[in-house]
DSSP file (Angstrom, degrees, kcal/mol; ACC not computed):
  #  RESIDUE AA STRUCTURE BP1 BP2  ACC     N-H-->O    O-->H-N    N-H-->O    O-->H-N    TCO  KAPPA ALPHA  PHI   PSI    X-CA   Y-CA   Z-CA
    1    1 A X              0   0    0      0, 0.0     2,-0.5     0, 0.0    33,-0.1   0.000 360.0 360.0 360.0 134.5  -10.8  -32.3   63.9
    2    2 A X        -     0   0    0     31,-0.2    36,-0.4    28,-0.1     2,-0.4  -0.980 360.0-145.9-151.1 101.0  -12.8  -34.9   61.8
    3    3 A X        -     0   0    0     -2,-0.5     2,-0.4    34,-0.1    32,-0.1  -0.665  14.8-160.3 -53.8 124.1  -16.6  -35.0   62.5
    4    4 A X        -     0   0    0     -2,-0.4     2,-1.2    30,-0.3    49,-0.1  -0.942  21.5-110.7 -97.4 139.0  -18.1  -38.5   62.1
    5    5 A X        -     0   0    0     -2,-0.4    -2,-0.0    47,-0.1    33,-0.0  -0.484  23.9-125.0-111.7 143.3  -21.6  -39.0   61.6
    6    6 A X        -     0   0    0     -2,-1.2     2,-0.3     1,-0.1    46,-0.2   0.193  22.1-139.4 -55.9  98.2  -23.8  -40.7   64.4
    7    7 A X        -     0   0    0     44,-2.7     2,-0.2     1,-0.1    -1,-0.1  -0.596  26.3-134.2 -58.5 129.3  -25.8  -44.0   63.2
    8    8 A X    >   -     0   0    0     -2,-0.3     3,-1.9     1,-0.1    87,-0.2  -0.561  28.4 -76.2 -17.5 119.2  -29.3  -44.2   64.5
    9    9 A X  T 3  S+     0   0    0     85,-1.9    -1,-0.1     1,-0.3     3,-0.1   0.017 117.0  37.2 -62.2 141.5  -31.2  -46.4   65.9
   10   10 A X  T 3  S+     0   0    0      1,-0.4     2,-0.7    -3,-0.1    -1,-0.3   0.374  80.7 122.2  91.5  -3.6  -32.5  -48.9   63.0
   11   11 A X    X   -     0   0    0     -3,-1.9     3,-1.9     1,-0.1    -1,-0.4  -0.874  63.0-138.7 -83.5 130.9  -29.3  -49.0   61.1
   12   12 A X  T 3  S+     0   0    0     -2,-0.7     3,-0.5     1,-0.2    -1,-0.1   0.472  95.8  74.9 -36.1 -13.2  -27.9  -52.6   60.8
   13   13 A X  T >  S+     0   0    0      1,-0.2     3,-1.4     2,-0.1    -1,-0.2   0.858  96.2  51.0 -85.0 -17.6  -24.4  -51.6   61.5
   14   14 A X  T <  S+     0   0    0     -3,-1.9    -1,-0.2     1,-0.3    -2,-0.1   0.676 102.6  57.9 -93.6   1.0  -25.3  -51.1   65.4
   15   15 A X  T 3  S+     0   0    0     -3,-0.5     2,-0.4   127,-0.1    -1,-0.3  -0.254  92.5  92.6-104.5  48.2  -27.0  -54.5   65.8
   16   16 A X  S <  S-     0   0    0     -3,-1.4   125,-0.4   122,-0.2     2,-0.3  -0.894  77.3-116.9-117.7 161.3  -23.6  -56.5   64.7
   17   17 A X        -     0   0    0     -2,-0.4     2,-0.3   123,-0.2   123,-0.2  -0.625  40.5-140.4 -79.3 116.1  -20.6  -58.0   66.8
   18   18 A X        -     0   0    0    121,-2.4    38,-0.2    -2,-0.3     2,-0.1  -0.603  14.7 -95.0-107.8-172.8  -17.7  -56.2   65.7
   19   19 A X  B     -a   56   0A   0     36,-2.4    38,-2.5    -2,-0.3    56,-0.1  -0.361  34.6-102.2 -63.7 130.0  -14.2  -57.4   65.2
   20   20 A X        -     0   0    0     36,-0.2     2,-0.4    -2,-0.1    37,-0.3  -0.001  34.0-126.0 -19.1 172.8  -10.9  -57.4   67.7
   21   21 A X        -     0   0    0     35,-0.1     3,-0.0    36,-0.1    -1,-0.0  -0.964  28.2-174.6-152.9  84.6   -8.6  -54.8   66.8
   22   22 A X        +     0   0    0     -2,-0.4     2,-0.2     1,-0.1    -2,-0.0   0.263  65.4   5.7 -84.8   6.8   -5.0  -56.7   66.2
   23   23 A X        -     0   0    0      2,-0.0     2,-0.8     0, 0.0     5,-0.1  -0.840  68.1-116.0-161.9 161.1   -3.0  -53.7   65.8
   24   24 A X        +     0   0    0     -2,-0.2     2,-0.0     4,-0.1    -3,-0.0  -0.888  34.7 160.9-118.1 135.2   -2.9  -49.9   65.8
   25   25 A X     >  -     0   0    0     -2,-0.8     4,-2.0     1,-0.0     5,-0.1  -0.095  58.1 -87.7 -86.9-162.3   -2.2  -47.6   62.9
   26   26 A X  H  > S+     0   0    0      2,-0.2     4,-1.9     3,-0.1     5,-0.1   0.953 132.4  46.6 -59.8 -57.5   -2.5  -44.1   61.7
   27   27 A X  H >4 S+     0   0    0      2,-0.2     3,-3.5     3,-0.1     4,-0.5   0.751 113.1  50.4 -47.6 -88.7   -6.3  -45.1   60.3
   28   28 A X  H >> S+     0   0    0      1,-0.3     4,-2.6     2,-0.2     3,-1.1   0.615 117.8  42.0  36.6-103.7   -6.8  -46.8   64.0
   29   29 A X  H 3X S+     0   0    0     -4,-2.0     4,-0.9     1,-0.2    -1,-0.3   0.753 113.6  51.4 -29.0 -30.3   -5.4  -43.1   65.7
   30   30 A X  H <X S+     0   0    0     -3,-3.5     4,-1.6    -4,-1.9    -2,-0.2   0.933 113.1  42.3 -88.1 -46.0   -7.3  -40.9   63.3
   31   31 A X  H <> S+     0   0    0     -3,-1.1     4,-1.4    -4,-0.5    -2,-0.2   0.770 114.4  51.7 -99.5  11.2  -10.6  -42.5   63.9
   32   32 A X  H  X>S+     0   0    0     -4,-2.6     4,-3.1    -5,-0.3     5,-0.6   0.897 115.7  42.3 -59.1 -60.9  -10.0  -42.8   67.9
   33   33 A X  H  X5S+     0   0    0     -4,-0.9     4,-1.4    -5,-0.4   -31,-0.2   0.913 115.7  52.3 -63.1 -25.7   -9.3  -39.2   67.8
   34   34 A X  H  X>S+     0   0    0     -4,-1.6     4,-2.5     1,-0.2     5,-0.5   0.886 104.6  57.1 -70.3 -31.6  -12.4  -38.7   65.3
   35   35 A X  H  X5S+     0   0    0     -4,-1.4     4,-0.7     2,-0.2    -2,-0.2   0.764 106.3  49.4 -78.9 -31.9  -14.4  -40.4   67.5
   36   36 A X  H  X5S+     0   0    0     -4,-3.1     4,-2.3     2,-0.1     5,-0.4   0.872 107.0  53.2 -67.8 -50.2  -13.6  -38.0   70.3
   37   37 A X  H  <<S+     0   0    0     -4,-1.4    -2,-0.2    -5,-0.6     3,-0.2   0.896 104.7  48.6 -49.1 -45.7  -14.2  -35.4   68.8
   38   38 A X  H >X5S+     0   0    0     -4,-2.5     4,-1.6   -36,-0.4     3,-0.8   0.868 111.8  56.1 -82.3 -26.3  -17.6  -36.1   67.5
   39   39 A X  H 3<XS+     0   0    0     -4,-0.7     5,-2.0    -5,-0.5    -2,-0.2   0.769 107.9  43.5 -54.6 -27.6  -18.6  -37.2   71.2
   40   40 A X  T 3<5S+     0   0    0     -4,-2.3    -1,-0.2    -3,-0.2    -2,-0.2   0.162 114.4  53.1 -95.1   9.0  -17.6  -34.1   72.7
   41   41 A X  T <45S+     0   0    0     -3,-0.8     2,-0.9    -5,-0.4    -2,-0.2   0.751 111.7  48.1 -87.4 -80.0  -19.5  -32.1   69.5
   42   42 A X  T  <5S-     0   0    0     -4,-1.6    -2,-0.2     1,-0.2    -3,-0.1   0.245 117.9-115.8 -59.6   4.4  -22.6  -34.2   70.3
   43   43 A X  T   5 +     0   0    0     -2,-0.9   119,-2.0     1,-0.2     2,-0.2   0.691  69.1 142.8  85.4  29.0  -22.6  -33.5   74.3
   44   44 A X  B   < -b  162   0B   0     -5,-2.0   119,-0.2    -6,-0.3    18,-0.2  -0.478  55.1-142.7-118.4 177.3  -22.0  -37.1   75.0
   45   45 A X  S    S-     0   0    0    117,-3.8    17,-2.2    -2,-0.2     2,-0.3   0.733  79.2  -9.6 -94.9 -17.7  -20.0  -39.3   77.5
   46   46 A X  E     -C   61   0C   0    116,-0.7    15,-0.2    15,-0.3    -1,-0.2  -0.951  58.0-164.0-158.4 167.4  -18.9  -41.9   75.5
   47   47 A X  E     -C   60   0C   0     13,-1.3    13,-1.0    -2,-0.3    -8,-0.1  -0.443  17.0-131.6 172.1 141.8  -19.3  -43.7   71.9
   48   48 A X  E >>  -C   59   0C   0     11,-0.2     4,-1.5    -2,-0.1     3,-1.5  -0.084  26.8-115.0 -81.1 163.3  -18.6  -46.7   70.3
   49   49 A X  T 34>S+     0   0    0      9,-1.5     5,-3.2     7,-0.4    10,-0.1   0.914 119.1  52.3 -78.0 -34.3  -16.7  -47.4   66.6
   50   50 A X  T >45S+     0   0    0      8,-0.3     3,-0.8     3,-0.3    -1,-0.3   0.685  92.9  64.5 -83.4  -2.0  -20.1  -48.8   65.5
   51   51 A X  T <45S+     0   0    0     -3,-1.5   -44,-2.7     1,-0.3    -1,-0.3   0.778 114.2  35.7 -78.3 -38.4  -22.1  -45.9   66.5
   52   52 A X  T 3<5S-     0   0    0     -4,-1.5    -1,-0.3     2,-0.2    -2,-0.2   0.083 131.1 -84.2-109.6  44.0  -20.0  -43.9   63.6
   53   53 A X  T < 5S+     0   0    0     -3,-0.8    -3,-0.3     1,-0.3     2,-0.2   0.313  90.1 118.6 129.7 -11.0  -19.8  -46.5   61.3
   54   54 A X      < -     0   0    0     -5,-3.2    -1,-0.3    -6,-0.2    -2,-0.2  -0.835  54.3-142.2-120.1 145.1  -16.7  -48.8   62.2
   55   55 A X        +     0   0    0     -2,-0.2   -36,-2.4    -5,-0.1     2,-0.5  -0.334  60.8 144.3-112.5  24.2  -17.2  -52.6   63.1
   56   56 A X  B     -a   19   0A   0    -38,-0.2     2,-3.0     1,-0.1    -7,-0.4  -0.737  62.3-135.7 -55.9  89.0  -14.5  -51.9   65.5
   57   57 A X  S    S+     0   0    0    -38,-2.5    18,-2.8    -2,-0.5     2,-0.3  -0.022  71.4 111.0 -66.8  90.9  -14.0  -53.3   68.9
   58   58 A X        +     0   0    0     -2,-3.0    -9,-1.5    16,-0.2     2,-0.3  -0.977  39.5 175.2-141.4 147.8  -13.2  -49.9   70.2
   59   59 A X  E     -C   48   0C   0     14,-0.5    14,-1.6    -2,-0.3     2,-0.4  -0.947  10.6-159.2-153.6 132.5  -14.8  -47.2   72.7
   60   60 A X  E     -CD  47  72C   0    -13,-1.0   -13,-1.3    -2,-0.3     2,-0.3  -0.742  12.5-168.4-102.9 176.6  -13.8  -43.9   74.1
   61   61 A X  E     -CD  46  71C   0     10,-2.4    10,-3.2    -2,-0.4   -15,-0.3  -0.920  23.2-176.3-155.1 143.4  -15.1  -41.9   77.3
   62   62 A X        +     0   0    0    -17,-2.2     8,-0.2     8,-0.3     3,-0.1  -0.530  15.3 160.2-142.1  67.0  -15.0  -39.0   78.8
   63   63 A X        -     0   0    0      6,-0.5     2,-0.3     1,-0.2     3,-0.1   0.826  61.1-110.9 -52.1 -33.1  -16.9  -39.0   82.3
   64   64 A X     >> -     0   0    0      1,-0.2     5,-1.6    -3,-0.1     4,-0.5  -0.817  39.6 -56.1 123.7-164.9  -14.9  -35.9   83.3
   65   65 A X  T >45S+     0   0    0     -2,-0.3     3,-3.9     1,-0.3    -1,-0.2   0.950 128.1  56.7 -75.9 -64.1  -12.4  -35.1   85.7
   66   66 A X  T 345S+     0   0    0      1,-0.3    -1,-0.3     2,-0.2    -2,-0.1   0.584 114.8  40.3  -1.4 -56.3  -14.2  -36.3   88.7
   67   67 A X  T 345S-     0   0    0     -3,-0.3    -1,-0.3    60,-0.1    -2,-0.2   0.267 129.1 -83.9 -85.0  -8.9  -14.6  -39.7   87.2
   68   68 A X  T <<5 -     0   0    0     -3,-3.9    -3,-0.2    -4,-0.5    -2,-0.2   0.310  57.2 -99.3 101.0 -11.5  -11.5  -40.1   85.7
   69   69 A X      < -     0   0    0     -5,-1.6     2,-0.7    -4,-0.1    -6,-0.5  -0.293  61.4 -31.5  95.1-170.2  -11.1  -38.6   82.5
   70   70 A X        +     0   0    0     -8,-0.2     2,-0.6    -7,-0.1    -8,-0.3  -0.513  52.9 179.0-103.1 159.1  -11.1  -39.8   79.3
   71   71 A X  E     -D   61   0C   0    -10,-3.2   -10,-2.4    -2,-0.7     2,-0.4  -0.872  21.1-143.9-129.2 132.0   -9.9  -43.4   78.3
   72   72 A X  E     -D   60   0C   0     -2,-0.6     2,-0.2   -12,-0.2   -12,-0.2  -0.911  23.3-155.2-105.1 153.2   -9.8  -45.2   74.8
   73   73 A X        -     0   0    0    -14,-1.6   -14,-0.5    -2,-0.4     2,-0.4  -0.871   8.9-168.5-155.6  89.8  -10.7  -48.9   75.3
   74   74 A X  S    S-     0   0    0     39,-1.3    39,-0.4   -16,-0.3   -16,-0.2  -0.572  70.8 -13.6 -53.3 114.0   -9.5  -51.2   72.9
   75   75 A X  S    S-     0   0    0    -18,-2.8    -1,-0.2    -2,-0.4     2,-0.2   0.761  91.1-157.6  46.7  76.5  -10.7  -54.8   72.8
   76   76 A X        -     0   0    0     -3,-0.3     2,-0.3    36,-0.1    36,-0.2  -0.507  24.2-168.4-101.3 146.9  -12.6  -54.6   76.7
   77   77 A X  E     -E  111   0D   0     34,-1.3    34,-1.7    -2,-0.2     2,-0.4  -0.914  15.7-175.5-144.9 108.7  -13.4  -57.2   78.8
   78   78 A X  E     +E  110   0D   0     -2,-0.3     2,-0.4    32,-0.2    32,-0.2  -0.957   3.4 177.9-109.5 135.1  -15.6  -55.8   81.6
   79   79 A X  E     -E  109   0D   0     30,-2.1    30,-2.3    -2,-0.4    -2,-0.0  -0.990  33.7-106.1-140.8 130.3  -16.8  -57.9   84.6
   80   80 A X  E     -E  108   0D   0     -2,-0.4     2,-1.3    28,-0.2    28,-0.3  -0.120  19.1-153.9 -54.0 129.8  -18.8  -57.1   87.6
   81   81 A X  S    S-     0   0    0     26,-3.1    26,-0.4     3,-0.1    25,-0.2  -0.789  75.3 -14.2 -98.6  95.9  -16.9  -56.7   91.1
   82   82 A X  S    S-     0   0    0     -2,-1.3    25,-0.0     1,-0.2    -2,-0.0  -0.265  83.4 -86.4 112.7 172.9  -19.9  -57.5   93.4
   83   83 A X  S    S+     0   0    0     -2,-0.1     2,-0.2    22,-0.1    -1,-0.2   0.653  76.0 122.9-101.1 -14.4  -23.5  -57.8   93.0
   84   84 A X        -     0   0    0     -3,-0.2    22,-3.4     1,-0.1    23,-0.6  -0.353  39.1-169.7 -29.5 110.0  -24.7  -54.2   93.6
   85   85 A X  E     -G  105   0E   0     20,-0.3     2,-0.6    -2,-0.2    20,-0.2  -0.779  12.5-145.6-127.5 141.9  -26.5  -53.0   90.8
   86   86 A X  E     -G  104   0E   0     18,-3.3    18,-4.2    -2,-0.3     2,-0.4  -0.947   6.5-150.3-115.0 132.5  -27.5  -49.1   90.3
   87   87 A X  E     +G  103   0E   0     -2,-0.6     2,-0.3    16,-0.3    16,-0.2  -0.989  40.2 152.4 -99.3 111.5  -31.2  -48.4   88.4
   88   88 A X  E     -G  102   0E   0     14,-1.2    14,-0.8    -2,-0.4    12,-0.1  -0.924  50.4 -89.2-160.5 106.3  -30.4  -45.0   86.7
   89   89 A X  E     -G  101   0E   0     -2,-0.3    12,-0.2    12,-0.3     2,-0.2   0.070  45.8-165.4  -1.9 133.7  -31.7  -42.9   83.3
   90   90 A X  E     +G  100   0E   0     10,-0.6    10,-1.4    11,-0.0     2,-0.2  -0.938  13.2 179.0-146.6 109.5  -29.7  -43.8   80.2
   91   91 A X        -     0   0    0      8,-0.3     2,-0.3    -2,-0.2     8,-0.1  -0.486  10.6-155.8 -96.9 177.7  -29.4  -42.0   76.8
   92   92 A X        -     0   0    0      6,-0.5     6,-0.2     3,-0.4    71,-0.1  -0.961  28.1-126.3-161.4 135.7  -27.5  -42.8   74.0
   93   93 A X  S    S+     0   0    0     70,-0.9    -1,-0.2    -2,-0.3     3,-0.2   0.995 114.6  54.9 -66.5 -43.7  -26.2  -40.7   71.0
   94   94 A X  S    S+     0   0    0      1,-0.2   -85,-1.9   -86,-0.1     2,-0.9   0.827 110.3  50.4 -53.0 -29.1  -28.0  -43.5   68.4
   95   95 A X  S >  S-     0   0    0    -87,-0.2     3,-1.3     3,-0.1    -3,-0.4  -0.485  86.4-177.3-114.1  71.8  -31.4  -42.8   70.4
   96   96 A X  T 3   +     0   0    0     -2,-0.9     3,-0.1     1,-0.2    -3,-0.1  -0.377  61.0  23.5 -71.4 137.2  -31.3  -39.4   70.2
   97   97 A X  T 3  S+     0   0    0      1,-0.3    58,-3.4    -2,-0.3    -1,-0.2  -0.097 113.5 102.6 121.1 -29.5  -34.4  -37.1   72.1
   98   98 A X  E <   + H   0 154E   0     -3,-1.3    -6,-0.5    56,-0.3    -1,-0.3  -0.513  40.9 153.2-125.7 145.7  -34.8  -40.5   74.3
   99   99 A X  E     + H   0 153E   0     54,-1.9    54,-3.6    -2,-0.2     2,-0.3  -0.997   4.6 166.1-154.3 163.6  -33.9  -41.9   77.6
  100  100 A X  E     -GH  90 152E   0    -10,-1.4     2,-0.6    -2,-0.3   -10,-0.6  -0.997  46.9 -76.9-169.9 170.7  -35.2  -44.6   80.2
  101  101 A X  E     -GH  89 149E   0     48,-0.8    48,-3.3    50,-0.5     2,-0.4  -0.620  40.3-158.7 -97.2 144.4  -33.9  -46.2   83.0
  102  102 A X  E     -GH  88 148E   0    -14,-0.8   -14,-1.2    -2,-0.6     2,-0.7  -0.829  19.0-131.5-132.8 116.9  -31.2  -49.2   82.7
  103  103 A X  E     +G   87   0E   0     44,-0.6     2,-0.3    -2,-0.4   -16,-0.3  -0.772  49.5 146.2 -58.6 109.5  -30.4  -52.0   85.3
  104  104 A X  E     -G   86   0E   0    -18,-4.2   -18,-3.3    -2,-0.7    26,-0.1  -0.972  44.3 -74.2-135.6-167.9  -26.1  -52.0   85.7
  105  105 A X  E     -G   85   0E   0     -2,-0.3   -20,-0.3   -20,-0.2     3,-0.1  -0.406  20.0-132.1 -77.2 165.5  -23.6  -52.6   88.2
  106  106 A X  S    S+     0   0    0    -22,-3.4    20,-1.0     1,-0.3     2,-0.3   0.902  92.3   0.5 -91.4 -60.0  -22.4  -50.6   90.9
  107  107 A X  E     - F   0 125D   0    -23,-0.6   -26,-3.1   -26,-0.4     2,-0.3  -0.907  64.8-154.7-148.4 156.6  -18.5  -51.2   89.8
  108  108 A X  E     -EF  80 124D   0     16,-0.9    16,-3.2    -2,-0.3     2,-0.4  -0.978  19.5-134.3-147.5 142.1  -17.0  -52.9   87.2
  109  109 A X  E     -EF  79 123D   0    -30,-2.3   -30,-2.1    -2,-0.3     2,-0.4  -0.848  34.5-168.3-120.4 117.8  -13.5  -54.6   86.7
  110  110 A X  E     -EF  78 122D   0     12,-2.5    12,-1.0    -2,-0.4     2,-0.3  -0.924   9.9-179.2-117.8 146.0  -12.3  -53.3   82.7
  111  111 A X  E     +EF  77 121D   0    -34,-1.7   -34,-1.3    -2,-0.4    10,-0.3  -0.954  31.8 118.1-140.8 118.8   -9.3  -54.9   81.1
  112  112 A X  E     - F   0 120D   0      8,-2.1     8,-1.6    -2,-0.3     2,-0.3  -0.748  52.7 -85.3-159.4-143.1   -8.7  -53.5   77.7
  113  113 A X  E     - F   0 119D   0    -39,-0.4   -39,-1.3     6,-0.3     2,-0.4  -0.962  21.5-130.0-129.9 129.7   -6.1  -51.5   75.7
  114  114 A X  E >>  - F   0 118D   0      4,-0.5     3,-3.4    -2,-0.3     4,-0.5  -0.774  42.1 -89.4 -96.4 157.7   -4.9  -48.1   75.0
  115  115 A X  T 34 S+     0   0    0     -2,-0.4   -86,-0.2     1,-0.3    -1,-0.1   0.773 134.3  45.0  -4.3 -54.7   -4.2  -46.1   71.5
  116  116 A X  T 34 S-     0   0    0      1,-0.1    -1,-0.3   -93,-0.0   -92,-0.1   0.544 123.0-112.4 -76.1   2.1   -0.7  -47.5   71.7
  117  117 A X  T <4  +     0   0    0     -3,-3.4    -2,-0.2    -4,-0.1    -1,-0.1   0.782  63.0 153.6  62.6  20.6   -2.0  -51.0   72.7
  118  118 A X  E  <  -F  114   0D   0     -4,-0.5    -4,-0.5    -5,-0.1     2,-0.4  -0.116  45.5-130.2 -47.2-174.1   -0.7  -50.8   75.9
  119  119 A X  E     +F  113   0D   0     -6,-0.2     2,-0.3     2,-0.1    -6,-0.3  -0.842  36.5 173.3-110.8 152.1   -3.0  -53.2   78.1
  120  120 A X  E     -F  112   0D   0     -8,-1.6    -8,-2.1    -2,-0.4     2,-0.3  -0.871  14.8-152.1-148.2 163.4   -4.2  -51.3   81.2
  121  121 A X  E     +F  111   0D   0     -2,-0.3     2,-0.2   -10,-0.3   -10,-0.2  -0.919  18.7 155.7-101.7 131.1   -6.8  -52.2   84.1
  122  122 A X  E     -F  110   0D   0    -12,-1.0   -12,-2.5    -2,-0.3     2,-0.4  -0.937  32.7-122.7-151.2 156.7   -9.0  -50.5   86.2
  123  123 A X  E     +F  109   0D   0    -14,-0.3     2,-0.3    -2,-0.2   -14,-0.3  -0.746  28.4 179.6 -80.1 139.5  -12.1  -50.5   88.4
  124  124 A X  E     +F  108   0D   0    -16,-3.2   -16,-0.9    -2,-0.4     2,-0.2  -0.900   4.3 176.5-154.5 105.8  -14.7  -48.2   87.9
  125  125 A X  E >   +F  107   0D   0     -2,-0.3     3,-1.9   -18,-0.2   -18,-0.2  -0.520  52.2  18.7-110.2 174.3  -18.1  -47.6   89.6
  126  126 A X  T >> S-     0   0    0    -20,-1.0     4,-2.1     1,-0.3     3,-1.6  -0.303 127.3  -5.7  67.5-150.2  -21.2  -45.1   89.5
  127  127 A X  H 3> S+     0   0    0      1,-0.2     4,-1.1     2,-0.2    -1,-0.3   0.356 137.0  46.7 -76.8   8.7  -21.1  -43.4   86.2
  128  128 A X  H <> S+     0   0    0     -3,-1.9     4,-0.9     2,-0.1    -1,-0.2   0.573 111.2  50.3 -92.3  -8.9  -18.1  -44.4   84.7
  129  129 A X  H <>>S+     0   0    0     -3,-1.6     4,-5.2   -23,-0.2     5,-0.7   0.836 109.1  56.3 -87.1 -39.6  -18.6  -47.7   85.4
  130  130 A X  H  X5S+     0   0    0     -4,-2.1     4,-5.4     1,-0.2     5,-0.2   0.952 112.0  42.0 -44.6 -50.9  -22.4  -47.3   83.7
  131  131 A X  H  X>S+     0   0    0     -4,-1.1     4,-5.3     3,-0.2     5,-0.5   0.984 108.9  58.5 -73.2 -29.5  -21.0  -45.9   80.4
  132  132 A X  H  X5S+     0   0    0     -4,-0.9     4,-2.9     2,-0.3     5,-0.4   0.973 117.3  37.2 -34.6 -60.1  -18.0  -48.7   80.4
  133  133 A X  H  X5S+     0   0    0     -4,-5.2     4,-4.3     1,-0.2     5,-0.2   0.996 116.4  51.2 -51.0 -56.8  -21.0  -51.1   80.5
  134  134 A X  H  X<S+     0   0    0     -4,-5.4     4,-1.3    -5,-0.7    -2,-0.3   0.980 118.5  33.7 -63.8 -38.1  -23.2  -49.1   78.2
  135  135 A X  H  X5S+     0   0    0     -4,-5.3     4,-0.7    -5,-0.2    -1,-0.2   0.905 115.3  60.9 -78.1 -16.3  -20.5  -48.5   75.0
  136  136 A X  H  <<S+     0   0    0     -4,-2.9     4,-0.3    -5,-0.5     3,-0.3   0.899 103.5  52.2 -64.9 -36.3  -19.1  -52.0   75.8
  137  137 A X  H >< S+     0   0    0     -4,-4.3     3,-4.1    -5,-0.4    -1,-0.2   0.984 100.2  59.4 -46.3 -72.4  -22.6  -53.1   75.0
  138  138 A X  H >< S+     0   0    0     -4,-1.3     3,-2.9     1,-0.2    -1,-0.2   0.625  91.9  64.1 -14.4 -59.2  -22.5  -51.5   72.0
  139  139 A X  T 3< S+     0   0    0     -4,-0.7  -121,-2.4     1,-0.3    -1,-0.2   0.328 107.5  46.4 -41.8 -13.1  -19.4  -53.6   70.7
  140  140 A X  T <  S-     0   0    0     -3,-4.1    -1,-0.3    -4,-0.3  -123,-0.2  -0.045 125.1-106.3-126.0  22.5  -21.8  -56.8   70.9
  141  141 A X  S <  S+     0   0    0     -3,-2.9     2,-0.3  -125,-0.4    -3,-0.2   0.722  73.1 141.2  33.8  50.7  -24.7  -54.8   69.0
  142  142 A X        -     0   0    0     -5,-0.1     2,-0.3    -8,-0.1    -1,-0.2  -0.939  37.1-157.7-117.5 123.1  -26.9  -54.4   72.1
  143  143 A X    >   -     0   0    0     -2,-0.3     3,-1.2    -6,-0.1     4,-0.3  -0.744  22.9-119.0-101.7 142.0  -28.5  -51.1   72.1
  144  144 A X  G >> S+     0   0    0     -2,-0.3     3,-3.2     1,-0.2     4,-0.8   0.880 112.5  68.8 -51.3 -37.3  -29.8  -49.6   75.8
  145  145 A X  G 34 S+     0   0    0      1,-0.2     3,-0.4     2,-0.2    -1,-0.2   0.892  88.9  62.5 -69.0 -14.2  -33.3  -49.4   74.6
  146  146 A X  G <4 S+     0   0    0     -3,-1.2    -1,-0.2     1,-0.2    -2,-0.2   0.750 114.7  41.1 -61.4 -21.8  -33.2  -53.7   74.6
  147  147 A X  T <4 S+     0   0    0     -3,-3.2   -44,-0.6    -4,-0.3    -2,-0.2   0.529  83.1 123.3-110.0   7.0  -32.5  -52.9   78.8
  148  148 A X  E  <  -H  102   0E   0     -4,-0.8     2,-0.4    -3,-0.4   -46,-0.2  -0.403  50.3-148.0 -84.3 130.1  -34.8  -50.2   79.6
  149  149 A X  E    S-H  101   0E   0    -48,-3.3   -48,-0.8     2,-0.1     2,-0.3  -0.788  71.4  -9.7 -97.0 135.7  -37.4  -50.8   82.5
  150  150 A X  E    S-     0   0E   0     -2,-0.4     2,-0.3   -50,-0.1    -2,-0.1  -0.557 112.0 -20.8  82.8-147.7  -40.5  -49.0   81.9
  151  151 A X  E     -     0   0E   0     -2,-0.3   -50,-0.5     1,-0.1     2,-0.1  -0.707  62.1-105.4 -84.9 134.4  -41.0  -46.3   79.0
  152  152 A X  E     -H  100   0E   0     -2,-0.3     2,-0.3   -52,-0.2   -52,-0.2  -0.331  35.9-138.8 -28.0 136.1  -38.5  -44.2   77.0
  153  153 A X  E     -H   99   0E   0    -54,-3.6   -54,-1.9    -2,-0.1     2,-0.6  -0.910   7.5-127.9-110.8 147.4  -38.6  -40.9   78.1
  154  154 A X  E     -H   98   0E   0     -2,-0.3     2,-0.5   -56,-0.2   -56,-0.3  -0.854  41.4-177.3-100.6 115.8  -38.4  -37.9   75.5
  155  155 A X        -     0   0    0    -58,-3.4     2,-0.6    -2,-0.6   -58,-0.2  -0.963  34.3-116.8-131.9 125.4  -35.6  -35.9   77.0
  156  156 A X    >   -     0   0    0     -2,-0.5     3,-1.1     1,-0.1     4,-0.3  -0.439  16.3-158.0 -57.0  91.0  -34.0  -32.5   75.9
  157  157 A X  T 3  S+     0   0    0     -2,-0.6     3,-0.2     1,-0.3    -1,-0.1   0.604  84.9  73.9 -88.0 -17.0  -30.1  -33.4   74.8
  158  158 A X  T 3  S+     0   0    0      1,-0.2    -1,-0.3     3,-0.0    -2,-0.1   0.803 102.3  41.6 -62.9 -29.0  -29.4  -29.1   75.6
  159  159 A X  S <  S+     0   0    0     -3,-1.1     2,-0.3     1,-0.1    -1,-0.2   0.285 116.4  33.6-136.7 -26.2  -29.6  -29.7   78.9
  160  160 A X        -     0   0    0     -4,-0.3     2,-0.2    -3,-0.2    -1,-0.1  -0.992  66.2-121.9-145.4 155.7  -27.8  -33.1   80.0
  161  161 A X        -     0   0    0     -2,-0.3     2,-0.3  -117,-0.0  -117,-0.2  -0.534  36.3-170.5 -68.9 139.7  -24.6  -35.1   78.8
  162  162 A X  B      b   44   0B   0   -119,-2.0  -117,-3.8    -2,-0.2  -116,-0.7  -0.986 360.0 360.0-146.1-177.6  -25.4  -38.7   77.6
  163  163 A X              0   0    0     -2,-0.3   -70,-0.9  -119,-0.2   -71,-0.2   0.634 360.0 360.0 -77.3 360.0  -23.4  -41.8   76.7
């Protein structure tokens, strides 16, 4: 288990576009698997390769069982199924203490990759389709606080999971 540590909002690596992913290797496995790991240390649901440091297009998640479980997502292409849109409190590990509420879709169509490069698909609504959106964001160096309606809220991270 390999800690990474979590960039902040106002380092430059989390407003850049990162790269495709054209193969995986051992580095590629080591920091997927780091990258869980420090997402289920920090209490969180998801997080993207630029969040620890990597200009990767890469994301894991782990809504829970209920939701589906956890998925690595390689190179993603998400598109909305429908026009139903959910207004719902959003955190982020980079904006830590803080949360506010985020227009996204109600379900969402993901096309991406797994560890092995397999390509896989699924559909996804509620809150697995929200973090899909929200770490996919990430990967184009769009932070939630750019979508937040209203205020940031100062919110107590002991007490809830966030993306």
């Amino acid at each position: 288990m390999a800690l990474r540590m979590i960039r902040v909002l106002g380092d430059p690596i989390l407003e850049k576009e990162c790269k495709p992913v054209k193969a995986v290797n051992g580095r590629t496995k080591e920091l997927i698997q780091d990258m869980f790991d420090t997402m289920y240390d920090a209490n969180g649901v998801g997080i993207a390769a630029p969040q620890v440091g990597v200009l990767k297009r890469i994301f894991v998640i782990d809504a829970g069982e209920e939701d589906g479980g956890a998925y690595v997502c390689i190179n993603p292409e998400v598109t909305p199924i429908g026009e139903e849109t959910q207004l719902e409190d959003e955190a982020c590990l980079s904006v830590p203490g803080k949360a506010g509420k985020v227009q996204r879709h109600m379900r969402i169509h993901l096309r991406a990759f797994d560890e092995n490069m397999q390509e896989y698909e699924l559909d996804a609504e509620g809150i697995l389709a929200r973090a899909i959106e929200h770490e996919n964001d990430h990967l184009s160096g769009i932070i939630y606080t750019e979508k937040v309606e209203g205020e940031l809220q100062d919110v107590d991270y002991e007490e809830e999971d966030y993306d």
